[in-house]
ChimeraX commands (.cxc) that place a marker at each C-alpha (Angstrom):
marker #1 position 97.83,119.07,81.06 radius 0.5
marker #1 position 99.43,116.13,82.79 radius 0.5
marker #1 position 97.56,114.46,85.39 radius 0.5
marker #1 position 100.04,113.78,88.29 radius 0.5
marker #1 position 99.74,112.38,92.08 radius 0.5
marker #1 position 102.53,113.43,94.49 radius 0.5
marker #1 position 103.75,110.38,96.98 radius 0.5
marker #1 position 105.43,112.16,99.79 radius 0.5
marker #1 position 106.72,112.61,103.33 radius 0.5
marker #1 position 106.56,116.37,103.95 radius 0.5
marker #1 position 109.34,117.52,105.31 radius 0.5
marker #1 position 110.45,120.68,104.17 radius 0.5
marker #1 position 112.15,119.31,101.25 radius 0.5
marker #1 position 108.84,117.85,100.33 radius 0.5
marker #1 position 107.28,121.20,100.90 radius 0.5
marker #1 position 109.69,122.88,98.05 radius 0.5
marker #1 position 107.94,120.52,95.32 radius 0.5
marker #1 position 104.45,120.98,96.43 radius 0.5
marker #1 position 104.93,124.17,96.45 radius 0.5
marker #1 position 106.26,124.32,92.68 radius 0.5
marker #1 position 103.33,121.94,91.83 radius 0.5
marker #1 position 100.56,124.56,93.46 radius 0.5
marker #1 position 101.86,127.08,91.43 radius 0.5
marker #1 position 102.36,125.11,87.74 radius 0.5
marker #1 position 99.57,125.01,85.20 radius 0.5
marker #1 position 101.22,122.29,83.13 radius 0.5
marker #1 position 100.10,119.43,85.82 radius 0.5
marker #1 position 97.09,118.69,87.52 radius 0.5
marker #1 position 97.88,117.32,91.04 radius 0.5
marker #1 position 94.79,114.88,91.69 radius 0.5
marker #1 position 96.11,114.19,95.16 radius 0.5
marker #1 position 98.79,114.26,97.43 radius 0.5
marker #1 position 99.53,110.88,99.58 radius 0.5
marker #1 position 101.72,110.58,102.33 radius 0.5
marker #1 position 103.83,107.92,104.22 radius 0.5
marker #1 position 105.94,108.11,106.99 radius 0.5
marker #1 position 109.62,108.97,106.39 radius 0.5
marker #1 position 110.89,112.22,107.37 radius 0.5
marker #1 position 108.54,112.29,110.03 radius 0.5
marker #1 position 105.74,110.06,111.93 radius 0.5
marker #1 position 102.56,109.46,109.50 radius 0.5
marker #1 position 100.06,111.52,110.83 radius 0.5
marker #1 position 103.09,114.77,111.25 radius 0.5
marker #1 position 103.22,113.98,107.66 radius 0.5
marker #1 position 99.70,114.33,106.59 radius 0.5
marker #1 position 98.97,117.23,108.42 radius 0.5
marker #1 position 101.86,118.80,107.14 radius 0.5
marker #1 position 100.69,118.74,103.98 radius 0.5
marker #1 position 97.49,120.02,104.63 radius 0.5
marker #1 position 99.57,123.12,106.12 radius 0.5
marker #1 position 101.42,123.27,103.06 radius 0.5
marker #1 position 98.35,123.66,101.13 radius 0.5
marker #1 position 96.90,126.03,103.03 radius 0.5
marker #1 position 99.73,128.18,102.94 radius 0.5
marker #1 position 99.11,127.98,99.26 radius 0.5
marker #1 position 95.57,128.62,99.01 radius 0.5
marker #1 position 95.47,124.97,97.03 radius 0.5
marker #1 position 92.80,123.62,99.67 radius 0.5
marker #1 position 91.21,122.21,96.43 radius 0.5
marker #1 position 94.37,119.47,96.33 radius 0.5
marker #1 position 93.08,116.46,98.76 radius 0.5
marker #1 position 95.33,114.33,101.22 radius 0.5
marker #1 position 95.49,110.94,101.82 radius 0.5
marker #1 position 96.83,109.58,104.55 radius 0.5
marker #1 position 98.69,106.46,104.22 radius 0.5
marker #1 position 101.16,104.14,105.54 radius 0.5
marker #1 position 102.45,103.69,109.34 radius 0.5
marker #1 position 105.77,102.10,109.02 radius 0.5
marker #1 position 108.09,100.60,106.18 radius 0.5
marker #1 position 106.73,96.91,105.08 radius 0.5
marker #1 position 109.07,94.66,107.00 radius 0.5
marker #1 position 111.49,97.38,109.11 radius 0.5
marker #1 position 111.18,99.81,111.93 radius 0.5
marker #1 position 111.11,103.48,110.94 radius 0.5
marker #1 position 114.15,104.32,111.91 radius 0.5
marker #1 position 114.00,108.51,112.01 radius 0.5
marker #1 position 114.83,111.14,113.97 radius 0.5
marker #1 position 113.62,114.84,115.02 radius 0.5
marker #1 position 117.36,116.37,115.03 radius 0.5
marker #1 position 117.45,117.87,111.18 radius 0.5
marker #1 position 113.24,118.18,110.56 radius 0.5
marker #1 position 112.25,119.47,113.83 radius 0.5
marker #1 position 109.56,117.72,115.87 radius 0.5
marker #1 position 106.90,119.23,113.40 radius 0.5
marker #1 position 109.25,117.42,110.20 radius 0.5
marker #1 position 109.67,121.61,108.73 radius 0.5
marker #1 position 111.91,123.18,111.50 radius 0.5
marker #1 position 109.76,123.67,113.73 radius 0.5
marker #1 position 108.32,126.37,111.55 radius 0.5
marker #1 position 105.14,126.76,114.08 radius 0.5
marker #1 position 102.90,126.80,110.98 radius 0.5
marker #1 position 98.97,127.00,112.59 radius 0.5
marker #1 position 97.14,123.75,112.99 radius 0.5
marker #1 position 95.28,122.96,109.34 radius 0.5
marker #1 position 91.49,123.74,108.65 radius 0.5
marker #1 position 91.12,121.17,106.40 radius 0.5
marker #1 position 90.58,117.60,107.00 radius 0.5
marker #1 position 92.59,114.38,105.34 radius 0.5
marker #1 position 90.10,112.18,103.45 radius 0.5
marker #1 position 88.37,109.59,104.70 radius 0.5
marker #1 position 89.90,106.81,101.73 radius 0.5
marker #1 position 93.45,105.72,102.48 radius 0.5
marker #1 position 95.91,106.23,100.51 radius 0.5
marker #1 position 96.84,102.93,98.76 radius 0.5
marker #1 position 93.12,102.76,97.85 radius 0.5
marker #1 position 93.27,106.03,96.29 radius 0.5
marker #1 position 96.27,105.39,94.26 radius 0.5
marker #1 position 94.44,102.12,93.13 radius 0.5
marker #1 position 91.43,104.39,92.32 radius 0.5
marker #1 position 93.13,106.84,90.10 radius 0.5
marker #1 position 95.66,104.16,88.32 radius 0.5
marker #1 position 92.10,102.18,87.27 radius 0.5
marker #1 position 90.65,105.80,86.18 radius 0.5
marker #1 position 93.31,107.45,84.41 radius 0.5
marker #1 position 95.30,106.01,81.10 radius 0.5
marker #1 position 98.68,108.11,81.81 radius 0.5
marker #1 position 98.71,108.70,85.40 radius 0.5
marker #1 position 102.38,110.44,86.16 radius 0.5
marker #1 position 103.90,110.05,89.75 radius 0.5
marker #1 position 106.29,111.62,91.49 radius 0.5
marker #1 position 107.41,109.82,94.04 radius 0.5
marker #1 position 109.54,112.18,96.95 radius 0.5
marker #1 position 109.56,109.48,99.75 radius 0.5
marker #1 position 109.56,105.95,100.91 radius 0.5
marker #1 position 107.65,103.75,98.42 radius 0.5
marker #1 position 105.58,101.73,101.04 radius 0.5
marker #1 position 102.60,103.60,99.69 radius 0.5
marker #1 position 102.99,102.45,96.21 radius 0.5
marker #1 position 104.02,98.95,96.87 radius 0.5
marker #1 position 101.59,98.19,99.42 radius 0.5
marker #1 position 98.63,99.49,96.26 radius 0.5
marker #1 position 100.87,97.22,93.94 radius 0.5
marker #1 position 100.36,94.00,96.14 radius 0.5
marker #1 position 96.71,94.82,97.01 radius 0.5
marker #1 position 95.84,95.35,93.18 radius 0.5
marker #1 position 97.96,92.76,90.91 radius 0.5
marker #1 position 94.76,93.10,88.56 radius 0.5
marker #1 position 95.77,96.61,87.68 radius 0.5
marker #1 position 98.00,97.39,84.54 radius 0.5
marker #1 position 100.73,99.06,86.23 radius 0.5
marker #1 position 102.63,99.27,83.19 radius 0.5
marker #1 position 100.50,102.42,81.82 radius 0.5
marker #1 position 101.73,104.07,85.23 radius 0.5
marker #1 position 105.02,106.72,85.00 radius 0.5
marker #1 position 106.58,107.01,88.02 radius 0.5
marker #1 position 109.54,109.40,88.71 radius 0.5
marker #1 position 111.47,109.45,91.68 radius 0.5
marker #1 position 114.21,111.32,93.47 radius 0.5
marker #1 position 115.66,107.78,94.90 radius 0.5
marker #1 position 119.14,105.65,94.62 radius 0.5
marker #1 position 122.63,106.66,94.28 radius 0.5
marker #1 position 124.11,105.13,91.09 radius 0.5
marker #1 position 127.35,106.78,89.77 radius 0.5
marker #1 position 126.23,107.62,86.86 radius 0.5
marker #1 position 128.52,110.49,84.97 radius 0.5
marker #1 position 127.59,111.46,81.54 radius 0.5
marker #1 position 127.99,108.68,79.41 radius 0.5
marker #1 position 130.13,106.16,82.26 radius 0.5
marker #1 position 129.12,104.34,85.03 radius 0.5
marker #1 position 131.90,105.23,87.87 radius 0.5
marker #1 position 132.23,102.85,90.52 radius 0.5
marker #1 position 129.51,101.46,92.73 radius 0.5
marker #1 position 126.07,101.90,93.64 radius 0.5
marker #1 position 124.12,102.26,97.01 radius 0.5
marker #1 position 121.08,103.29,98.35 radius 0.5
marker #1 position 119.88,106.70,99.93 radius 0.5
marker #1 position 117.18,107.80,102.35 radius 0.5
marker #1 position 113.88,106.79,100.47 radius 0.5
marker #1 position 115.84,103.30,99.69 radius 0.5
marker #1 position 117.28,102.88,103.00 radius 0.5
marker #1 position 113.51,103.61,104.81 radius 0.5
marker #1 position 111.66,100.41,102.86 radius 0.5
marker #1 position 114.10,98.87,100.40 radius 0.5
marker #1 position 111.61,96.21,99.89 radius 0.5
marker #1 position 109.13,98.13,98.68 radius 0.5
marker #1 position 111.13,100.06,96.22 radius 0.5
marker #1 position 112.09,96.41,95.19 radius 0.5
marker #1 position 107.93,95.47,94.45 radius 0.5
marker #1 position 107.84,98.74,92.39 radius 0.5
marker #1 position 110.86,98.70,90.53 radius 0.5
marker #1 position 109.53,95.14,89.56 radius 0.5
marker #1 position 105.95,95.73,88.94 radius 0.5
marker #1 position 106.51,96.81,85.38 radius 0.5
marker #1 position 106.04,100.18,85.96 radius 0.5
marker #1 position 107.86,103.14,83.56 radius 0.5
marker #1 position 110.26,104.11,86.28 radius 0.5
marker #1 position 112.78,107.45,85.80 radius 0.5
marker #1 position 114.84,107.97,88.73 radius 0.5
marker #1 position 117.24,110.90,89.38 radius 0.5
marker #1 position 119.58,109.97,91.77 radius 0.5
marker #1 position 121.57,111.53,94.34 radius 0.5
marker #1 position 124.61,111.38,92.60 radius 0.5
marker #1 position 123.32,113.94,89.89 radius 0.5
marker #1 position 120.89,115.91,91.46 radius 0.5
marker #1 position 123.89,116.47,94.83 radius 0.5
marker #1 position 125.31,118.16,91.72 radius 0.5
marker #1 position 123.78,121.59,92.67 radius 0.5
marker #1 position 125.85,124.29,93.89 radius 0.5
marker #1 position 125.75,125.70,97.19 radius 0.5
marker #1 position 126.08,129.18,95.59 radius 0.5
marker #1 position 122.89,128.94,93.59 radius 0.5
marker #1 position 121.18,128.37,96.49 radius 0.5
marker #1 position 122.55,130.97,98.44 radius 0.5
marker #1 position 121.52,133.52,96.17 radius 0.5
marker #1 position 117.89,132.16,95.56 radius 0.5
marker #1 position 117.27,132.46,99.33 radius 0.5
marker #1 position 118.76,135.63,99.41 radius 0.5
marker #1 position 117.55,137.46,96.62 radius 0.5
marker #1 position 113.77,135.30,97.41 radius 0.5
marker #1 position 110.36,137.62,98.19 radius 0.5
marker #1 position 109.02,138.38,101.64 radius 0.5
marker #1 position 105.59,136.85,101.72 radius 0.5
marker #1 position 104.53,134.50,104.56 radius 0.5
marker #1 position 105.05,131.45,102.64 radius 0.5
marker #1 position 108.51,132.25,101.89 radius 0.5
marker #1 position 109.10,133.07,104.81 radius 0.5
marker #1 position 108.37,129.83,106.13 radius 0.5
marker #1 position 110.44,128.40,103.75 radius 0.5
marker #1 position 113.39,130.35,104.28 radius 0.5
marker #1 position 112.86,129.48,108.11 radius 0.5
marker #1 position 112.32,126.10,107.54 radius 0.5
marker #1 position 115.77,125.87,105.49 radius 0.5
marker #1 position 117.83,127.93,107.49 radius 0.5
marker #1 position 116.63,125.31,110.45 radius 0.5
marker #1 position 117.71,122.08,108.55 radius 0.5
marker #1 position 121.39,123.91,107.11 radius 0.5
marker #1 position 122.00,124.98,110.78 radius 0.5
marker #1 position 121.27,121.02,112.17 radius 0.5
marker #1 position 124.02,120.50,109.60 radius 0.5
marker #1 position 122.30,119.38,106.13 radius 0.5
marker #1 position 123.83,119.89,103.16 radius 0.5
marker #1 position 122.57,123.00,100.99 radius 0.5
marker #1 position 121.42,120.75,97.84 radius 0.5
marker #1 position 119.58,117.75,100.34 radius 0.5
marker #1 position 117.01,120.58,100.69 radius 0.5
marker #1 position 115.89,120.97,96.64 radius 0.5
marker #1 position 116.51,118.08,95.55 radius 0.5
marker #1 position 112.95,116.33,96.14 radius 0.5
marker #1 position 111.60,119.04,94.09 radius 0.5
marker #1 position 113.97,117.89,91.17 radius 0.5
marker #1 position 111.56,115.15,89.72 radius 0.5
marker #1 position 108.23,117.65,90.31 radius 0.5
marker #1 position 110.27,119.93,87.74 radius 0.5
marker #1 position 110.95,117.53,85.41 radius 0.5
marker #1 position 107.42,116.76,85.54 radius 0.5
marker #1 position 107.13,120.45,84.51 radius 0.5
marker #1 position 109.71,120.59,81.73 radius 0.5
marker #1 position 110.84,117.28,80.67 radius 0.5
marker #1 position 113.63,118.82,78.40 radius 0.5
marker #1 position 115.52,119.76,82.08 radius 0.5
marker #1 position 116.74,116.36,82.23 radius 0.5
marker #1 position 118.57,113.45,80.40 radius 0.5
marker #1 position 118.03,109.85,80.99 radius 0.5
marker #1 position 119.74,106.33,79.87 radius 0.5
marker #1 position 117.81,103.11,80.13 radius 0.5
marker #1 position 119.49,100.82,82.93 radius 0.5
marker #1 position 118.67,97.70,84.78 radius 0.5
marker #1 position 118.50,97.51,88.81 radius 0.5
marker #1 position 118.68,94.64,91.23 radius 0.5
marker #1 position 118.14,95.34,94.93 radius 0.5
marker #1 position 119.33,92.56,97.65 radius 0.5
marker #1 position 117.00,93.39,100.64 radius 0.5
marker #1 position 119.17,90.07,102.32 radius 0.5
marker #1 position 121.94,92.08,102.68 radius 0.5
marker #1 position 123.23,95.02,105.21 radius 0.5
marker #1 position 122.27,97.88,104.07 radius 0.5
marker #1 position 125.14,99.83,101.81 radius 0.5
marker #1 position 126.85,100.24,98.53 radius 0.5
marker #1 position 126.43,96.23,97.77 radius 0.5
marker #1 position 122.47,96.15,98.30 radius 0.5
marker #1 position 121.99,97.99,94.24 radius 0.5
marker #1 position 123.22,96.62,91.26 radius 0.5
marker #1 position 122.79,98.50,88.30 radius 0.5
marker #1 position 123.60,98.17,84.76 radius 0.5
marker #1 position 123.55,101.04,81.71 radius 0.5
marker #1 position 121.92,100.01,78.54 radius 0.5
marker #1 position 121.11,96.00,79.44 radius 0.5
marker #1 position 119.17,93.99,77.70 radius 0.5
marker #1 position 116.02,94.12,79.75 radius 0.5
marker #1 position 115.79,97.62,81.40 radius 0.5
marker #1 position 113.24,98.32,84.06 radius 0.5
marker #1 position 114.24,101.95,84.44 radius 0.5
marker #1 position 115.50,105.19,83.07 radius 0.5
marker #1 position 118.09,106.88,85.11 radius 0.5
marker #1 position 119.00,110.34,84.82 radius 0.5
marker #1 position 122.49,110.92,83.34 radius 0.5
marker #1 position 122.82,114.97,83.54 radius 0.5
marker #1 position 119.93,117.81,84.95 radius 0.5
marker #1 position 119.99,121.42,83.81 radius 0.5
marker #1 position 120.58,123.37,87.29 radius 0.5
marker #1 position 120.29,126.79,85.86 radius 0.5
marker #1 position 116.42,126.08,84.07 radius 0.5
marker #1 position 116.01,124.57,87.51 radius 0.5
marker #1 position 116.77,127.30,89.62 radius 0.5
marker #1 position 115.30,129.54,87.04 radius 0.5
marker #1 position 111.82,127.97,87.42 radius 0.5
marker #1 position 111.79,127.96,91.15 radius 0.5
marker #1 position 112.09,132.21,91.02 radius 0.5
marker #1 position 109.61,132.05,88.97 radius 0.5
marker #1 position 106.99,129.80,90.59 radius 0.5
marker #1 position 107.96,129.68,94.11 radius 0.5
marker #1 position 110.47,131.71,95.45 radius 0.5
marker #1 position 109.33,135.04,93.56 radius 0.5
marker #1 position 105.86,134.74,93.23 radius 0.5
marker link #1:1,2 radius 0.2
marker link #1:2,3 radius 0.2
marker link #1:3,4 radius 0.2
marker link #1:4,5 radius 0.2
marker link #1:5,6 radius 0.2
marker link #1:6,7 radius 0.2
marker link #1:7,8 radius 0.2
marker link #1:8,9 radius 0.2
marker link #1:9,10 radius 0.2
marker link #1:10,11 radius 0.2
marker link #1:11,12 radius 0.2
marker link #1:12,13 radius 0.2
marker link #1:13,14 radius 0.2
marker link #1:14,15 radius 0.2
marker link #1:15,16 radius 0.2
marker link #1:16,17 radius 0.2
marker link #1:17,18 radius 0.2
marker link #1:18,19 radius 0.2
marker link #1:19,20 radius 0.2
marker link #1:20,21 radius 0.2
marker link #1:21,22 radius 0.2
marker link #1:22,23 radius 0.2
marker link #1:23,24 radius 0.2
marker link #1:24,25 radius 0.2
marker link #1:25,26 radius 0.2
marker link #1:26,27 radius 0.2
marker link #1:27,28 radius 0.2
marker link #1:28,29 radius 0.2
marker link #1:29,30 radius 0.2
marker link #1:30,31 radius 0.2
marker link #1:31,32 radius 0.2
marker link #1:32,33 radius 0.2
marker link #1:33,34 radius 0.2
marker link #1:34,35 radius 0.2
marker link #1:35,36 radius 0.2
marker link #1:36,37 radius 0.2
marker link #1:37,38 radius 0.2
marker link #1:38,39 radius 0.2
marker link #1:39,40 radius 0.2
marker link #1:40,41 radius 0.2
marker link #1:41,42 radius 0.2
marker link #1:42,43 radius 0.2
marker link #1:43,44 radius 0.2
marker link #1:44,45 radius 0.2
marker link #1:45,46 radius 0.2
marker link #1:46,47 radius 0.2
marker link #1:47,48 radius 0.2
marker link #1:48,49 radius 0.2
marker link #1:49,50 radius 0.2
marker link #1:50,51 radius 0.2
marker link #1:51,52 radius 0.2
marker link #1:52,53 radius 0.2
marker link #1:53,54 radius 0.2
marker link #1:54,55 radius 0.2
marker link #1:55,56 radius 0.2
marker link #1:56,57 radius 0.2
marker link #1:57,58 radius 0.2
marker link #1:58,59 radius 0.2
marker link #1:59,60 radius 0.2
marker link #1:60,61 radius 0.2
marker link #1:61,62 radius 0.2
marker link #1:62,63 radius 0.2
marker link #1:63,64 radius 0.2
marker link #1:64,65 radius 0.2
marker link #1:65,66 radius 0.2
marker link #1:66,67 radius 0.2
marker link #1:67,68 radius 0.2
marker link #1:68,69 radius 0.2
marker link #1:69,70 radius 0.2
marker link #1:70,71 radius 0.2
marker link #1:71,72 radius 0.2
marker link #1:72,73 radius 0.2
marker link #1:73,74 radius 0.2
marker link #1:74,75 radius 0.2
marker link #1:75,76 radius 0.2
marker link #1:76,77 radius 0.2
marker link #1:77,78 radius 0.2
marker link #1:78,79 radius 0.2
marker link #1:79,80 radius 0.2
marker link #1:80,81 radius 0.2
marker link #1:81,82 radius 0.2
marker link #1:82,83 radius 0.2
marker link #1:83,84 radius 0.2
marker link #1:84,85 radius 0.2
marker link #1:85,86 radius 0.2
marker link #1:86,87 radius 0.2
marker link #1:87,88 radius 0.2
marker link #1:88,89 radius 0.2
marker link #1:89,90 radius 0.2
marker link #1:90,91 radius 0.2
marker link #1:91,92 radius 0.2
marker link #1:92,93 radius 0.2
marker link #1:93,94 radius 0.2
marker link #1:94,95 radius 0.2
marker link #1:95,96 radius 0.2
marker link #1:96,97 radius 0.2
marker link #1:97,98 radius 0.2
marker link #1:98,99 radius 0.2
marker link #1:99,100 radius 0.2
marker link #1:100,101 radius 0.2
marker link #1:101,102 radius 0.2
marker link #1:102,103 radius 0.2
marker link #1:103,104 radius 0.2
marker link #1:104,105 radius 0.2
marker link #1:105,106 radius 0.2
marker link #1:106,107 radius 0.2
marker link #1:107,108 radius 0.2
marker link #1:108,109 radius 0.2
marker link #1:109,110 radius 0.2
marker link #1:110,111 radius 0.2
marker link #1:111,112 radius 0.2
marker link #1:112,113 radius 0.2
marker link #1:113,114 radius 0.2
marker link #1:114,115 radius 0.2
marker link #1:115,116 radius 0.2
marker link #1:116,117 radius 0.2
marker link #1:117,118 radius 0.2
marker link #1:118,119 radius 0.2
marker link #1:119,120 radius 0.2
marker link #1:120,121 radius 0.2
marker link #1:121,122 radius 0.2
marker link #1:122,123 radius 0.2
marker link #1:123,124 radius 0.2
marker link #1:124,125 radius 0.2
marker link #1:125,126 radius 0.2
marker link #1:126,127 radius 0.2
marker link #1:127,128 radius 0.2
marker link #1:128,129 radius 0.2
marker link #1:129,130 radius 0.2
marker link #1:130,131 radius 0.2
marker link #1:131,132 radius 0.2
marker link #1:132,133 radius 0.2
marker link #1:133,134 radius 0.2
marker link #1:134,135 radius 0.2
marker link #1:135,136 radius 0.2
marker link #1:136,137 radius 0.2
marker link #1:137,138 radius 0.2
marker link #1:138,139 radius 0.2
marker link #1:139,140 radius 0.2
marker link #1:140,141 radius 0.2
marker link #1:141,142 radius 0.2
marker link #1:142,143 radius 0.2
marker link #1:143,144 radius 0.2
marker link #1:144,145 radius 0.2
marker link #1:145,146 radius 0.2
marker link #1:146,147 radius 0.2
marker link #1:147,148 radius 0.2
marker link #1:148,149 radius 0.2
marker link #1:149,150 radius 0.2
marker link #1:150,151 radius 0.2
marker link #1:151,152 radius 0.2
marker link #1:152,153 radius 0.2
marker link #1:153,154 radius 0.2
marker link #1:154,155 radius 0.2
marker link #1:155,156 radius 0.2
marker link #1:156,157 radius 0.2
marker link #1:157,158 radius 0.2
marker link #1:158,159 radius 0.2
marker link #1:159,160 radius 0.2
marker link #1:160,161 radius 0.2
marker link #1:161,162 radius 0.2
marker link #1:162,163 radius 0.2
marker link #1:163,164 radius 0.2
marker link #1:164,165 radius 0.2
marker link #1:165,166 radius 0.2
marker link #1:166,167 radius 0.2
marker link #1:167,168 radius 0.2
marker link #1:168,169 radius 0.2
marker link #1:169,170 radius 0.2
marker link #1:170,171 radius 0.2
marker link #1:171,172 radius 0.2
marker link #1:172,173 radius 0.2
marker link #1:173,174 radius 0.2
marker link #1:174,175 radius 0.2
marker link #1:175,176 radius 0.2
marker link #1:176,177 radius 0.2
marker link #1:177,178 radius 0.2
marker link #1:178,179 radius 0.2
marker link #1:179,180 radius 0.2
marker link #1:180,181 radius 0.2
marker link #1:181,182 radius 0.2
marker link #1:182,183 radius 0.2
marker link #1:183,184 radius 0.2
marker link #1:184,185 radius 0.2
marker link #1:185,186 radius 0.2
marker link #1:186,187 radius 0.2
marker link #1:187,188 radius 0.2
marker link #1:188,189 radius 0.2
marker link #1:189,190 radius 0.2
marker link #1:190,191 radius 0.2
marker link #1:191,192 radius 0.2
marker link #1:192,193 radius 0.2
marker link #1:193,194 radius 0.2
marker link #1:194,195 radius 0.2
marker link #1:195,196 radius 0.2
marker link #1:196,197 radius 0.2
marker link #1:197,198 radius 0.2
marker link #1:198,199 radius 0.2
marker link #1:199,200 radius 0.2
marker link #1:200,201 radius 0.2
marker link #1:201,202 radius 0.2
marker link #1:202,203 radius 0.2
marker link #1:203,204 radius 0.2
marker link #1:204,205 radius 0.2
marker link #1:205,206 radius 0.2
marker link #1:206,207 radius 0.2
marker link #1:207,208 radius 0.2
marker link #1:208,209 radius 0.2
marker link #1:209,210 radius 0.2
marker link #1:210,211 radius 0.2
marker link #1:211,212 radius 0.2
marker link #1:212,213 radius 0.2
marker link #1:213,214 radius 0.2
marker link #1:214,215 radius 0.2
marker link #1:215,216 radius 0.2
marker link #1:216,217 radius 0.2
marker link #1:217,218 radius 0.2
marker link #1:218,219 radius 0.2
marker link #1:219,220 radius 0.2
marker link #1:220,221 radius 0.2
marker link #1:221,222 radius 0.2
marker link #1:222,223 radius 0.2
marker link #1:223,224 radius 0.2
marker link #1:224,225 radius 0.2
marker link #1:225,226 radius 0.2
marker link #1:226,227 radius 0.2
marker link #1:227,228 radius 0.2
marker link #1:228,229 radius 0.2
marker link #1:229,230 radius 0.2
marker link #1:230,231 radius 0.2
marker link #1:231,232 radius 0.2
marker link #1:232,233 radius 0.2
marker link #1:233,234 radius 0.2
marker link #1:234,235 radius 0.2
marker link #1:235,236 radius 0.2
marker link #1:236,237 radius 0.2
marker link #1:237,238 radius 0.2
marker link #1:238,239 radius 0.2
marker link #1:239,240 radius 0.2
marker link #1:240,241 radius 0.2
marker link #1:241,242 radius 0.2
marker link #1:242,243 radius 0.2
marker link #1:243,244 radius 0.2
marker link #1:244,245 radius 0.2
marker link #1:245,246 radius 0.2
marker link #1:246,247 radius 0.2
marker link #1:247,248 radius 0.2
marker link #1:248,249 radius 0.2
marker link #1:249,250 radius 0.2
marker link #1:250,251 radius 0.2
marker link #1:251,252 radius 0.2
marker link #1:252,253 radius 0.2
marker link #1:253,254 radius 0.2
marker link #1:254,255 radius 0.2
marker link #1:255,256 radius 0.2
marker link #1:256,257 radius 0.2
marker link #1:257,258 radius 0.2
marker link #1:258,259 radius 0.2
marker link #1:259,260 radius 0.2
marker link #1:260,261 radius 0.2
marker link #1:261,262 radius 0.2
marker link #1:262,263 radius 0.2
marker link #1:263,264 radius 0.2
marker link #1:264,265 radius 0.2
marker link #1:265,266 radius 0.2
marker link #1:266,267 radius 0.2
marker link #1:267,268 radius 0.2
marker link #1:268,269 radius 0.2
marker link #1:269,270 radius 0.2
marker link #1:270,271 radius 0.2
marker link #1:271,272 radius 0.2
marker link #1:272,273 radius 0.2
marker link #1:273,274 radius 0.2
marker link #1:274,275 radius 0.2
marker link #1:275,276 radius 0.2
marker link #1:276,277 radius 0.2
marker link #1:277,278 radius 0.2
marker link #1:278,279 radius 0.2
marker link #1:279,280 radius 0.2
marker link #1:280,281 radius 0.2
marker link #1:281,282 radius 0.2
marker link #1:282,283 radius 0.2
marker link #1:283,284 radius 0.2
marker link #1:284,285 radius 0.2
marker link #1:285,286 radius 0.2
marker link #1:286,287 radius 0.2
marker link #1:287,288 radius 0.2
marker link #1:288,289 radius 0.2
marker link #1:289,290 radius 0.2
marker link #1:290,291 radius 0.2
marker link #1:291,292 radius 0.2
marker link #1:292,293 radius 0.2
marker link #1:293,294 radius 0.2
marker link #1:294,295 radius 0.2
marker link #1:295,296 radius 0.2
marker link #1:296,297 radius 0.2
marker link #1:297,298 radius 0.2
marker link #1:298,299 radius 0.2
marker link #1:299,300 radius 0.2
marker link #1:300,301 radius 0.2
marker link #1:301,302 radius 0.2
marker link #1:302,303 radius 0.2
marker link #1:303,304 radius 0.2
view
């Protein structure tokens, strides 16, 4: 069983992969730490405490963690999330608590404890890099991160035209520089591939999903972000990486090299990316099986 901690910003994007974590006996979720992104830091924590509850995965603790990006001003606003960052699903105020230890000490903790700690990373990486900085003793190398984060370009086996950031980038660009340089084993789907999902799949998941009060929150929470004008796919694809995580034959990857210029304005010339370079420092995924996808979230989430 793999031994996983979710970094996140609960929204109700985030809310899909939690979800498919509760409900998978192939990982372990040790903890779940949030950051401010979708919404303000404390929304975000007690969001997914609700998420939990709704659940019944009290078990799963939350961390708390940071305020604000490491050198910019959250920039966010309340028109697609709602006010509550799941449109404005009116979920009851959680039971439980958030823990007392932050959340950059916990990741510390568990990275020192555990020889293959996995990752998934679903939000701004402030979290991360700020545990990075604080810890430089640590061997970050032993730690697998995998992240829904970047636009590349990639298609198949070619590299079409140019790369640029997207919304966990854009948030704190320089921490997903300090990561992406820590040593780290980094896989990142991007937006280019996982955008790749068809409206129509989605459609008929909602459609076809059961009636309990969790889904119905979900369906709520989606039909709330689609009609604030989101695309279909923006709303699964966070839970992307959690299924990998699940079933690592649902994705392909090809080593590459990235270069971020936080100097710059943000926009297609802050990444640089290279396929197959001499010195990779991450694995970027080249295709992602949308019908095993869609096939595991009927079976853990939406018809459960």
């Amino acid at each position: 069983m793999k031994k996983i901690l979710i970094d996140c910003d609960p929204g109700t994007d985030d809310a899909l992969a939690i979800m498919l974590a509760a409900y998978s006996e192939e990982i372990e979720v040790l903890g779940i730490t949030t950051v401010a992104g979708n919404a303000r830091h404390t929304v975000c924590a007690q969001n997914a405490l609700r998420i939990l509850e709704l659940c019944h995965k009290t078990h799963i603790p939350v961390y708390e963690g940071a305020h604000a990006p490491l050198k910019r001003t959250l920039n966010f606003s309340d028109t697609y999330c709602g006010v509550d960052g799941l449109g404005e699903s009116k979920l009851p105020k959680p039971i439980t608590k958030v823990q007392d230890q932050n959340a950059i000490d916990f990741i510390i903790e568990v990275v020192s404890k555990y020889k293959n700690l996995q990752i998934v990373s679903i939000a701004p990486m402030t979290n991360l890099a700020q545990a990075i900085q604080k810890a430089p003793h640590v061997d970050w190398s032993k730690v697998s991160i995998v992240t829904m984060a970047g636009y590349y370009k990639i298609l198949g086996d070619k590299f079409v035209g140019r790369p640029r950031c997207e919304w966990n980038v854009l948030v704190d660009p320089e921490a997903f520089e300090i990561v992406i340089q820590s040593g780290v084993q980094f896989k990142a789907l991007g937006l280019d591939v996982t955008a790749q999902l068809q409206n129509e799949m989605i459609e008929e998941i909602l459609k076809e999903a059961s009636h309990s009060s969790r889904l119905q929150f979900l369906k709520d929470a989606i039909d709330f972000n689609l009609r604030k004008g989101l695309k279909p796919y923006s709303l699964l694809v966070d839970a992307m990486p959690m299924a990998y995580m699940i079933d690592e034959t649902i994705a392909e990857f090809e080593s590459g090299r990235i270069e971020i210029d936080c100097e710059s304005p943000l926009g297609e010339d802050t990444i640089t990316f290279e396929l197959h370079p001499d010195h990779a420092n991450l694995q970027i995924a080249k295709s992602f099986n949308f019908k095993k996808y869609i096939q595991l979230l009927r079976e853990r989430v939406f018809f459960a």
